[in-house]
TIDRENKE-536770 format. One record per atom (N, C-alpha, C): atom name; residue in three letters; x, y, z. Coordinates in Angstrom, 2 decimals. Example, Ala and Ser with C-alpha at 12.3 -4.5 7.8 and 13.67 -1.06 7.14 Angstrom:
{atom:N&type:Ala&x:13.19&y:-5.69&z:7.80}
{atom:CA&type:Ala&x:12.30&y:-4.50&z:7.80}
{atom:C&type:Ala&x:13.20&y:-3.30&z:7.80}
{atom:N&type:Ser&x:12.85&y:-2.25&z:7.08}
{atom:CA&type:Ser&x:13.67&y:-1.06&z:7.14}
{atom:C&type:Ser&x:12.90&y:0.03&z:7.87}
END
This chain:
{atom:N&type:Unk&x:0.85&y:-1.16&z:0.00}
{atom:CA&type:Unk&x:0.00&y:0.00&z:0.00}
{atom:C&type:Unk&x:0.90&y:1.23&z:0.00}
{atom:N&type:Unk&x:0.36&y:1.67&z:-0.90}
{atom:CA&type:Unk&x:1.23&y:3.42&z:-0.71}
{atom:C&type:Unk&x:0.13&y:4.66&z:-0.69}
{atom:N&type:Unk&x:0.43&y:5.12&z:0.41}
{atom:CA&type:Unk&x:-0.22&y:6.40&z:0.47}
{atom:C&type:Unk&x:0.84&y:7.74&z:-0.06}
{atom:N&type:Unk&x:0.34&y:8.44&z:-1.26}
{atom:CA&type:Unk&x:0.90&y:9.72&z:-1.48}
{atom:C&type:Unk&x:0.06&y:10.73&z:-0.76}
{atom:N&type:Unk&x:1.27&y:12.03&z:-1.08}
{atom:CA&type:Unk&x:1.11&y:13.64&z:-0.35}
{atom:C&type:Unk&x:-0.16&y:13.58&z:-0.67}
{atom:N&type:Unk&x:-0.94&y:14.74&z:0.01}
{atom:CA&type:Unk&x:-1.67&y:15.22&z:-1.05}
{atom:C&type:Unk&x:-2.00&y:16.46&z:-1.64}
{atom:N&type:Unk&x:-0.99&y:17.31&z:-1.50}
{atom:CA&type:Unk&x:-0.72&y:17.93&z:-2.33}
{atom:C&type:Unk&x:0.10&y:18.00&z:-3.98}
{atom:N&type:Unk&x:0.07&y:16.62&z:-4.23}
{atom:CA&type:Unk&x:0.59&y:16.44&z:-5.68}
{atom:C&type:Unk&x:-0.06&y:16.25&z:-6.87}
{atom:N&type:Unk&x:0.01&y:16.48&z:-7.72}
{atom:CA&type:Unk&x:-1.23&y:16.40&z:-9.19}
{atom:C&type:Unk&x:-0.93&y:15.46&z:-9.75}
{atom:N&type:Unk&x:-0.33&y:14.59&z:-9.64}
{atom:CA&type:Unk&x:0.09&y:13.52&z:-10.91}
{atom:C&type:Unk&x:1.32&y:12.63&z:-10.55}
{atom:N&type:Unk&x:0.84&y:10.83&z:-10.91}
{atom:CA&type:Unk&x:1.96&y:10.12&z:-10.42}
{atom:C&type:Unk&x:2.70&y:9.44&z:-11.78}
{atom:N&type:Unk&x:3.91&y:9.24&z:-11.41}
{atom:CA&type:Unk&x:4.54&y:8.62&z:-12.83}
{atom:C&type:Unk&x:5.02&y:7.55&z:-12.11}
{atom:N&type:Unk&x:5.10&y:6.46&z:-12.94}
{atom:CA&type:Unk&x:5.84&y:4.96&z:-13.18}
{atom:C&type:Unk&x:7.12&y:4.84&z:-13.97}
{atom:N&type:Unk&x:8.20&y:4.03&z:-13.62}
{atom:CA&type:Unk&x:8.72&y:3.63&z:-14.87}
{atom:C&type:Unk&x:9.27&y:2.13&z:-14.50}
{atom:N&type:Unk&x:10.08&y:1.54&z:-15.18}
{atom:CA&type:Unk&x:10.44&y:0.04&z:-15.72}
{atom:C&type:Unk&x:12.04&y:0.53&z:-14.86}
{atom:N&type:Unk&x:12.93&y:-0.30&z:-14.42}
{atom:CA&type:Unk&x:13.80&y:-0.36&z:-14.32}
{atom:C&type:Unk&x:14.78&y:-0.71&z:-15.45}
{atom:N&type:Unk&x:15.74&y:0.18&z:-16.68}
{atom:CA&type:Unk&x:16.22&y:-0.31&z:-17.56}
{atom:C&type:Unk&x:16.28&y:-2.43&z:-17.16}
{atom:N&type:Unk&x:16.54&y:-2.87&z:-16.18}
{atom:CA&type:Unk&x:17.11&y:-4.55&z:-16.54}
{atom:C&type:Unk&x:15.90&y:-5.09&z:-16.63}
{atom:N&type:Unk&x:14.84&y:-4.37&z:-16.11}
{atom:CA&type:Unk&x:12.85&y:-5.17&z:-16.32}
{atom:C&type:Unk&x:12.86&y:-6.03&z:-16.93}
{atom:N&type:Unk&x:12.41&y:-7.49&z:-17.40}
{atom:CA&type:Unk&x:12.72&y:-8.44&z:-18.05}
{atom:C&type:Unk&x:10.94&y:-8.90&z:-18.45}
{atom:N&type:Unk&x:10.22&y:-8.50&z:-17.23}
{atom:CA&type:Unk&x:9.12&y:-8.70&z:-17.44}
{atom:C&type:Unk&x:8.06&y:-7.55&z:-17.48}
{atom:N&type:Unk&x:6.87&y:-7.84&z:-18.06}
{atom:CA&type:Unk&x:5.83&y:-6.92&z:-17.73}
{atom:C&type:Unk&x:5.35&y:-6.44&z:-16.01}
{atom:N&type:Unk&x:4.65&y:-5.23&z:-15.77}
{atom:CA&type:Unk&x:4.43&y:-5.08&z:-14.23}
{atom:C&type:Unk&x:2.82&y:-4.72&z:-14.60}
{atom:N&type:Unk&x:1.94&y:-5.11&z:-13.97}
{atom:CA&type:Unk&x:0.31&y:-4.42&z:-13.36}
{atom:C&type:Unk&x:0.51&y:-3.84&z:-12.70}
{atom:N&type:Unk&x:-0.19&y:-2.50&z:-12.67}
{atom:CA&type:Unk&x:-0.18&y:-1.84&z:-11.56}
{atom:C&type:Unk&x:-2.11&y:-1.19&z:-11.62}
{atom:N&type:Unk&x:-2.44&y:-0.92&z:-10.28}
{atom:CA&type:Unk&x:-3.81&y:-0.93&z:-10.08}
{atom:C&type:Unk&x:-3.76&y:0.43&z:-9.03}
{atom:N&type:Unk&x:-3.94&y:1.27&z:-9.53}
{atom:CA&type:Unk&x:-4.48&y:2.77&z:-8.98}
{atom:C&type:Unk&x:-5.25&y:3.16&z:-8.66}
{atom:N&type:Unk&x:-5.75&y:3.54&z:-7.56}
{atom:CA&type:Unk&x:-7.06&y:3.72&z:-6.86}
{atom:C&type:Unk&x:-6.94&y:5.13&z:-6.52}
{atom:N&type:Unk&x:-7.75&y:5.64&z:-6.61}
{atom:CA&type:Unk&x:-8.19&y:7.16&z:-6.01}
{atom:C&type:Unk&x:-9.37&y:7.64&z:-5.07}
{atom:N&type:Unk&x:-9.00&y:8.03&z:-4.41}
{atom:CA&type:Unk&x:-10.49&y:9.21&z:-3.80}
{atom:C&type:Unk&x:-9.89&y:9.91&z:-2.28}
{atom:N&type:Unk&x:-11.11&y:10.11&z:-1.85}
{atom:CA&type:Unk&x:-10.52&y:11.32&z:-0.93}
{atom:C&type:Unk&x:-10.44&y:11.00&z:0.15}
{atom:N&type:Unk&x:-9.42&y:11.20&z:0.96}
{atom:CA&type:Unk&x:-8.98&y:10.96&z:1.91}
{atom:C&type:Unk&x:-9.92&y:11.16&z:2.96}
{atom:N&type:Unk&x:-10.40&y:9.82&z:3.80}
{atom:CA&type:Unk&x:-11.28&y:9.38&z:5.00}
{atom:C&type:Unk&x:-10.41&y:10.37&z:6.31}
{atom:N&type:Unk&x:-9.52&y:10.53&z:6.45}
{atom:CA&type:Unk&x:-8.97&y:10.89&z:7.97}
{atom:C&type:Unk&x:-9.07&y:10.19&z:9.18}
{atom:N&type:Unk&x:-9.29&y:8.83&z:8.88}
{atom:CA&type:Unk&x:-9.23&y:7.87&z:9.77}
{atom:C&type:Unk&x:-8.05&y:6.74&z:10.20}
{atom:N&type:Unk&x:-8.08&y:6.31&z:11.26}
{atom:CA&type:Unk&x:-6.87&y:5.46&z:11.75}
{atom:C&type:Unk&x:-7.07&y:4.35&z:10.48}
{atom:N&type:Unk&x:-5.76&y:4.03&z:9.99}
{atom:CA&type:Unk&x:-5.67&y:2.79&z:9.18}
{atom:C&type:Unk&x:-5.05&y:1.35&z:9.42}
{atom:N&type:Unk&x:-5.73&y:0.11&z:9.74}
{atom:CA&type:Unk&x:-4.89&y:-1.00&z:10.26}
{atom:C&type:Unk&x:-4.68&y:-1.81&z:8.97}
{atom:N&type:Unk&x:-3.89&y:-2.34&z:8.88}
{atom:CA&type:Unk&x:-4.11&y:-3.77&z:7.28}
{atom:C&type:Unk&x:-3.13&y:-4.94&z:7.78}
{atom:N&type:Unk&x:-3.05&y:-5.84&z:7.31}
{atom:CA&type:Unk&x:-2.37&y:-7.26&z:7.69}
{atom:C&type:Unk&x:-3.23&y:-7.87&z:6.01}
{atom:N&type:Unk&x:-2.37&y:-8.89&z:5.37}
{atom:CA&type:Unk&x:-2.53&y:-9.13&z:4.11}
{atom:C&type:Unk&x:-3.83&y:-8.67&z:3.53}
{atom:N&type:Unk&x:-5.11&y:-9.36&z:3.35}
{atom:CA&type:Unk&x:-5.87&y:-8.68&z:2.40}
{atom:C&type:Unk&x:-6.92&y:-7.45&z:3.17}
{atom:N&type:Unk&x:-6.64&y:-7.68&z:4.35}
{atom:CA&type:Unk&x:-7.99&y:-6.64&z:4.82}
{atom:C&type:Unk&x:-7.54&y:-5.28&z:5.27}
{atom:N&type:Unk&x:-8.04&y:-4.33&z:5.23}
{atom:CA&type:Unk&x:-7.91&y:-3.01&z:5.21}
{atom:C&type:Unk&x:-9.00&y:-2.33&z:6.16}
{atom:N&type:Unk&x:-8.66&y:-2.82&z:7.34}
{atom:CA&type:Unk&x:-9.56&y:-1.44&z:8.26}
{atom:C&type:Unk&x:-9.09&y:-0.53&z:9.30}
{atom:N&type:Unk&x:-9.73&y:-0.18&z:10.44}
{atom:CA&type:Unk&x:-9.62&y:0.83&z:10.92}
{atom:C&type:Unk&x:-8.75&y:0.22&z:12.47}
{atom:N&type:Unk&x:-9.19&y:-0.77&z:12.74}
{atom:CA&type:Unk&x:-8.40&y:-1.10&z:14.15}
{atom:C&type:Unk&x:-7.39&y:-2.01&z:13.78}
{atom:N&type:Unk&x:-7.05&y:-2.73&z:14.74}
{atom:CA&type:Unk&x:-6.31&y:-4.30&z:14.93}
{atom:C&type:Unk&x:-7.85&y:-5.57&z:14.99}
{atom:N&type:Unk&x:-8.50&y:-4.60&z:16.61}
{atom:CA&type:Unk&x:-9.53&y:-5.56&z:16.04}
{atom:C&type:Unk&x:-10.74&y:-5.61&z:15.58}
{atom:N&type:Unk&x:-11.13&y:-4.75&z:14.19}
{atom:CA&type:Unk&x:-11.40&y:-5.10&z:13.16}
{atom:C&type:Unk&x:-10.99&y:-5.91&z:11.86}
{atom:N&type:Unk&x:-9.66&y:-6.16&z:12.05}
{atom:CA&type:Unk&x:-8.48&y:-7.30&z:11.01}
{atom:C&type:Unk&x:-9.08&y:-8.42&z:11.56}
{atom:N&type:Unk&x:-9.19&y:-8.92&z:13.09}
{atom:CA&type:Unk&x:-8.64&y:-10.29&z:13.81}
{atom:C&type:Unk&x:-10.41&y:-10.53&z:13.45}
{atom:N&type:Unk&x:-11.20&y:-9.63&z:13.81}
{atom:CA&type:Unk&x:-12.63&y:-10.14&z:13.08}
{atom:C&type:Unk&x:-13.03&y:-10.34&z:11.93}
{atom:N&type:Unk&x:-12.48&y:-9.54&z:10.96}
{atom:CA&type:Unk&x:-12.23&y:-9.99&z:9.38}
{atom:C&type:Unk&x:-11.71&y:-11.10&z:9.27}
{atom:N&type:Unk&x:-10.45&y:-11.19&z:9.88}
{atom:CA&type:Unk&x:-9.94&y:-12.85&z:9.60}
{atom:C&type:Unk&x:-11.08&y:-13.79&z:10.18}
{atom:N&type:Unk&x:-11.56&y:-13.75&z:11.22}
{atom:CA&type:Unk&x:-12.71&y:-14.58&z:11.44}
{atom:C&type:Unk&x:-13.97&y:-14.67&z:10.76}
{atom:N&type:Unk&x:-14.04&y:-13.71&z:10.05}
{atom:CA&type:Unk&x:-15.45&y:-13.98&z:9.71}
{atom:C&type:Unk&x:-15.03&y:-14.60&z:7.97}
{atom:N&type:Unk&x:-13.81&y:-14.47&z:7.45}
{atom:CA&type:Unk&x:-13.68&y:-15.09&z:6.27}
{atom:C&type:Unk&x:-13.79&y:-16.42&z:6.83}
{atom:N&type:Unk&x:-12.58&y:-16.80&z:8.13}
{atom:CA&type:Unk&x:-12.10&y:-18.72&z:8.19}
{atom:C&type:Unk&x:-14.00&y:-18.57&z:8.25}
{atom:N&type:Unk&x:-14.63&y:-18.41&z:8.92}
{atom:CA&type:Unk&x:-15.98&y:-19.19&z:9.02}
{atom:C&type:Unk&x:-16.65&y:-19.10&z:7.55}
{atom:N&type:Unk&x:-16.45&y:-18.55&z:6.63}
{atom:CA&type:Unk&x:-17.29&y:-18.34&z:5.50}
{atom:C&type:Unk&x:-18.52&y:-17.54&z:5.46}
{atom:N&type:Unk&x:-18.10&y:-16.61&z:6.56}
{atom:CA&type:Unk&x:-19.23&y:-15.60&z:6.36}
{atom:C&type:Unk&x:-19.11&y:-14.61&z:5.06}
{atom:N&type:Unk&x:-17.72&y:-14.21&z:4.66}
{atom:CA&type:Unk&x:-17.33&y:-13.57&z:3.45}
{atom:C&type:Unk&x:-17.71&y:-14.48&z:2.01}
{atom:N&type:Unk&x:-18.87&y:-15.65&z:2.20}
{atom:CA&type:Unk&x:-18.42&y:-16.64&z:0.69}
{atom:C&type:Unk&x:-17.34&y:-17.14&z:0.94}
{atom:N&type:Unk&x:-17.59&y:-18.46&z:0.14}
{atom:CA&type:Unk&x:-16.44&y:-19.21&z:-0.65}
{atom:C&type:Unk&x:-16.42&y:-19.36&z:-1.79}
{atom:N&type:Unk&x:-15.65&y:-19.90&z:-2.34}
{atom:CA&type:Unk&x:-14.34&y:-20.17&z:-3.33}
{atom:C&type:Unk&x:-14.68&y:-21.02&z:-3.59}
{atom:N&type:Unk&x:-15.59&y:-22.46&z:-4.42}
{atom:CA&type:Unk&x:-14.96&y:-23.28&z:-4.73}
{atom:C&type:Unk&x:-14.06&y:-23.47&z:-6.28}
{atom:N&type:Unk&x:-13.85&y:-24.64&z:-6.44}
{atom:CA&type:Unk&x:-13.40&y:-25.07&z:-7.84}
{atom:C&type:Unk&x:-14.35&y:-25.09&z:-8.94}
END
C-alpha cells in the first residue's frame, strides 16, 4: 500500500532499464477518510480488532467461498 502527499497532481511509473518482465499496476483514487488505518494481508480497516474479526469472519465463511 502506498499512500501519497496530497498535495501532488500527478503520479509517474517507470520500468527499471534490466525489467525483463511486464508489471500491473492498479491505482485507486479518492478522498482521503482521515481515519486510523490498520491492514495485515488482504484486509484493510480501521483497528487491529477489526483485522482479527475480518480474519474470522472469512475462516468461518461468512465472506463466501471459493470453490473449484
Amino acid at each position: 500500500m502506498v499512500i501519497f502527499e496530497r498535495d501532488g497532481d500527478e503520479v509517474s511509473l517507470a520500468a527499471h532499464e534490466s525489467a525483463e518482465s511486464p508489471l500491473d499496476v492498479l491505482l485507486i483514487a479518492g478522498v482521503p477518510l482521515n481515519e486510523p488505518i490498520a491492514r495485515y494481508g488482504p484486509f484493510v480497516m480501521n483497528t487491529e480488532a477489526e483485522i482479527h474479526q475480518a480474519f474470522a469472519d472469512f475462516r468461518s465463511g461468512r465472506m463466501g467461498l471459493i470453490t473449484n
